[in-house]
matplotlib code that plots the C-alpha trace (Angstrom):
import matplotlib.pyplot as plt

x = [-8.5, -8.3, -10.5, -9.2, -8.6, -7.4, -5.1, -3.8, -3.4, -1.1, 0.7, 1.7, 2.5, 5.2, 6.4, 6.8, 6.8, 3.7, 1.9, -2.1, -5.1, -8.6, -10.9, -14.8, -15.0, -18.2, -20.5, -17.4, -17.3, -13.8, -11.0, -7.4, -5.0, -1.1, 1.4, 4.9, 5.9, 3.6, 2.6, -0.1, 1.1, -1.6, -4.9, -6.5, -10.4, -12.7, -13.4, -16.5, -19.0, -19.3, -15.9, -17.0, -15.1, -11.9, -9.1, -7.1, -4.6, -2.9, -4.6, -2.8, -3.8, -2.2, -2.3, -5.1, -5.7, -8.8, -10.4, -13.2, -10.9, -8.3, -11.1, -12.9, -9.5, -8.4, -11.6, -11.1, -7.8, -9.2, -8.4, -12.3, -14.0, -15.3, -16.3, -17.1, -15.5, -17.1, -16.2, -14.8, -15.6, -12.3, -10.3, -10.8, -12.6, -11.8, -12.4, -11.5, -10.2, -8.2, -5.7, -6.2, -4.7, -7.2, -4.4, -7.1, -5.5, -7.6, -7.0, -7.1, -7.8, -7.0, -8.2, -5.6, -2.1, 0.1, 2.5, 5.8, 8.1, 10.1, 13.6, 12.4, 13.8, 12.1, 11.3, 7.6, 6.9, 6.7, 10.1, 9.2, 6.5, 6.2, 3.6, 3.2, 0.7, 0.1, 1.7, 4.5, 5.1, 1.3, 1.0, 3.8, 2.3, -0.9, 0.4, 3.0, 0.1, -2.0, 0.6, 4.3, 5.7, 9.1, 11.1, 13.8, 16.4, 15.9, 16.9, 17.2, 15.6, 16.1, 13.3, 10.9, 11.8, 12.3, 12.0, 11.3, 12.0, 9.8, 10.4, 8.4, 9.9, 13.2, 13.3, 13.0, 9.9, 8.8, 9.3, 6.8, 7.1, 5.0, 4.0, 4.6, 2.1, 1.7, 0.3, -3.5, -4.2, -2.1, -1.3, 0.6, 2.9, 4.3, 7.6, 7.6, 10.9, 12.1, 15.7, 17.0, 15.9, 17.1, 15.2, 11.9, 11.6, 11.9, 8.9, 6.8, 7.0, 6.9, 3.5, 2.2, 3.2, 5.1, 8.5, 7.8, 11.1, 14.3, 16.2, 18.0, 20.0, 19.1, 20.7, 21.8, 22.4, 19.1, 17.9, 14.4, 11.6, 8.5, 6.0, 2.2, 0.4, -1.5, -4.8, -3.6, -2.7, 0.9, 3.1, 6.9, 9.7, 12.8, 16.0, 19.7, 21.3]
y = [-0.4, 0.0, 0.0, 3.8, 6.2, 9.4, 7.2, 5.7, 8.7, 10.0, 6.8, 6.7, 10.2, 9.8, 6.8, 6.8, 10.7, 10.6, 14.6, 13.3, 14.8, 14.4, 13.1, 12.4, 9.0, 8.0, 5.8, 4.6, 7.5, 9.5, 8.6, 9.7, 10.3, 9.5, 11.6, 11.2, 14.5, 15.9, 11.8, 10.3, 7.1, 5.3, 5.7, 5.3, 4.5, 2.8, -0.9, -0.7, -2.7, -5.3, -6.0, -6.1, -9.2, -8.3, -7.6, -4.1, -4.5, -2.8, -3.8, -3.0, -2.1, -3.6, -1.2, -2.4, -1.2, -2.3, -3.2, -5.4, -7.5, -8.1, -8.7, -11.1, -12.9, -13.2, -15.2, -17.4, -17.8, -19.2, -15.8, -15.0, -11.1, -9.8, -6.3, -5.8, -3.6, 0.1, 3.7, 6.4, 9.5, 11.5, 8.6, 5.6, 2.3, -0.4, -4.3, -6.0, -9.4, -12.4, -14.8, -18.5, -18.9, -16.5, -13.2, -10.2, -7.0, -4.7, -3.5, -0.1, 1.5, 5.1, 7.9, 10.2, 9.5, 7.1, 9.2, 8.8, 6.0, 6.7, 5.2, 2.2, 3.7, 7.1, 7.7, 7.6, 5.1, 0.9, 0.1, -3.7, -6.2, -9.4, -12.4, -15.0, -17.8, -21.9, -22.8, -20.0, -22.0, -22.2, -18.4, -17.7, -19.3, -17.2, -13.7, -14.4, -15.4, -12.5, -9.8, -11.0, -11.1, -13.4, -15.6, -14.1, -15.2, -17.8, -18.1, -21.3, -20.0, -23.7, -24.6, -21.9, -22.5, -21.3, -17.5, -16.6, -12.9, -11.9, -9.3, -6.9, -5.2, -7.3, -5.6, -7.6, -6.0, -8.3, -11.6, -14.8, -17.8, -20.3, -19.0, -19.5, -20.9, -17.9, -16.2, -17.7, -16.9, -15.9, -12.0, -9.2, -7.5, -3.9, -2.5, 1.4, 2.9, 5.5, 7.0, 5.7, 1.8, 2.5, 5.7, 4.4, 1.3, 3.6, 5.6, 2.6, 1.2, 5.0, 5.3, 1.9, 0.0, -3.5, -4.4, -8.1, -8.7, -6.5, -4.6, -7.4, -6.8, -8.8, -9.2, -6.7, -4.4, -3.0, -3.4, -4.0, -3.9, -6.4, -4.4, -4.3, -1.0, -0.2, -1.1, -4.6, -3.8, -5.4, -3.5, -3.4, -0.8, -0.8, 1.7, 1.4, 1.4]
z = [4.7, 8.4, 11.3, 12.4, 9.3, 11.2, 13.5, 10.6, 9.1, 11.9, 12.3, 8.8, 8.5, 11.1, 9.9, 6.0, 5.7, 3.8, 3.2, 3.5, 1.6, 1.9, -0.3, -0.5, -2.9, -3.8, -1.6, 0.5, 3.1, 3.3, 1.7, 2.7, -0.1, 1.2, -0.6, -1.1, -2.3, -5.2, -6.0, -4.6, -3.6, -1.3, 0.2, 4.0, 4.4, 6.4, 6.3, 4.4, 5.3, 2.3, 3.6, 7.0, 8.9, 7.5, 9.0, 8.6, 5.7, 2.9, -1.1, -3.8, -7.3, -10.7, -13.8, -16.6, -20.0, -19.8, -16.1, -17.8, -19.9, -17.4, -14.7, -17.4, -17.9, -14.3, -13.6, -16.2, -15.2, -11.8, -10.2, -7.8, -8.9, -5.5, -7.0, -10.6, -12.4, -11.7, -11.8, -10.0, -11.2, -12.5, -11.3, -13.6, -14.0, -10.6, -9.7, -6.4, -7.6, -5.5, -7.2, -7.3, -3.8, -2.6, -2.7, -3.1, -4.9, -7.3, -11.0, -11.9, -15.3, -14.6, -16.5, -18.2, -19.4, -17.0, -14.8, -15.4, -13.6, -10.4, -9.8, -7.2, -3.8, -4.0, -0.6, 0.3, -2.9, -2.7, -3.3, -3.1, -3.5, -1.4, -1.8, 0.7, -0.9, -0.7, -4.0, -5.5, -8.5, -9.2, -8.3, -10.5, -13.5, -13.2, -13.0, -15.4, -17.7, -16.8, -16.7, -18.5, -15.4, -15.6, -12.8, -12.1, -9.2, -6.6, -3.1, -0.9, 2.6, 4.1, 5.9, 5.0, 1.2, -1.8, -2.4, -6.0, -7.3, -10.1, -12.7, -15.3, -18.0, -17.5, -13.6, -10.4, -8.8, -6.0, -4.7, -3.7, -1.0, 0.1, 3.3, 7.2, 9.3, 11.5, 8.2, 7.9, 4.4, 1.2, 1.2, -0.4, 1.6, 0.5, 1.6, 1.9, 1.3, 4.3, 3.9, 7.3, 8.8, 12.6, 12.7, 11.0, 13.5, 16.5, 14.8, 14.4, 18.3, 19.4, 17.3, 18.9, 15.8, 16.3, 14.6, 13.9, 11.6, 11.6, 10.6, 8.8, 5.4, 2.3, -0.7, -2.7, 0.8, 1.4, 4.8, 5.6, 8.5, 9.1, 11.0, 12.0, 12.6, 15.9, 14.0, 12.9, 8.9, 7.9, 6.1, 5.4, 5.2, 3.6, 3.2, 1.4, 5.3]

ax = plt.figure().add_subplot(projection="3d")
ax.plot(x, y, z, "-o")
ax.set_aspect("equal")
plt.show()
């Protein structure tokens, strides 16, 4: 959700890779469909204008069964509903939710059979899934209870803490922290895999993006790239060198 769709658009076309495809959606205005290869693998609209206040940022979606139940289960869970669930028309059934902490993301009950899975550093796809919240052990607890997600390896960060990798289906998707002070409310960042690190952070400051972290390598030898796009959204990129 950004404050400049077609700038965006270009931005992130340059940057990730992405193929982009219009698309008219319902009472929210046009809708840009980001592609990586044949997959749609994100969207680009306007800030629309129940939202309006907030600042440009990337939402993600978790995969329901059934968006009701998991929206009826998340608020009794503590977890805040800011948009029912409703329908998109050939697409599935939505909600806009937050997690205790106040993390917003959205569930998505698509219609059709589930595409099948992609090996995690396809090019173009999220190859990584970072939370930054007020209480990780707290925020662990809930989506573990909402979703079977399981703790998975730890890391001692010294003065910023304890980074906790979570995993679903026994594989490490994503990791949580308490966050910094520079980051004034609990968020999910996404990192967007690109096949060379060097080359994608020269993209984002030639497209009037910022590198904010990086290129650093983490464990396990991938490197990655903290970044904010020329609109404001955060976002993330990461690469095998």
């Amino acid at each position: 959700m950004t404050t400049d769709p077609m700038a965006a658009e270009a931005f992130y076309t340059d940057v990730v890779g992405w193929a982009s495809e219009p698309w008219t959606a319902l009472d929210a205005g046009p809708y840009i469909i980001m592609n990586a290869g044949e997959r749609g693998v994100g969207g680009i609209m306007k800030i629309p204008e129940v939202a309006a206040g907030m600042p440009p940022a990337w939402v993600g979606y978790i995969h329901a069964d059934d968006a009701d139940k998991a929206t009826e289960a998340l608020e009794k869970a503590g977890g805040t509903v800011h948009r029912p669930p409703s329908d998109i028309p050939e697409v599935g059934r939505f909600s806009v939710v937050s997690d205790p902490q106040g993390a917003i993301f959205m569930f998505l009950q698509p219609n059709g059979p589930n595409q099948p899975p992609v090996p995690a550093t396809t090019p173009g796809h999220v190859g990584w899934h970072e939370l930054y919240t007020t209480d990780w052990q707290a925020t662990l607890d809930f989506y573990s209870s909402q979703f079977g997600w399981t703790r998975d390896e730890s890391m001692d960060m010294g003065e910023m803490g304890i980074y906790q990798l979570f995993a679903a289906g026994g594989e490490a998707i994503g990791g949580m922290m308490n966050k910094p002070p520079q980051i004034p409310a609990p968020v999910w960042l996404f990192y967007f895999n690109v096949p060379d690190i060097e080359a994608a952070a020269e993209r984002v400051k030639n497209g009037g993006g910022k590198v904010l972290m990086g290129p650093i390598q983490v464990p396990g030898g991938s490197w990655i790239l903290q970044c904010r796009d020329p609109q404001g959204a955060y976002f993330a990129l990461t690469a095998l060198r």
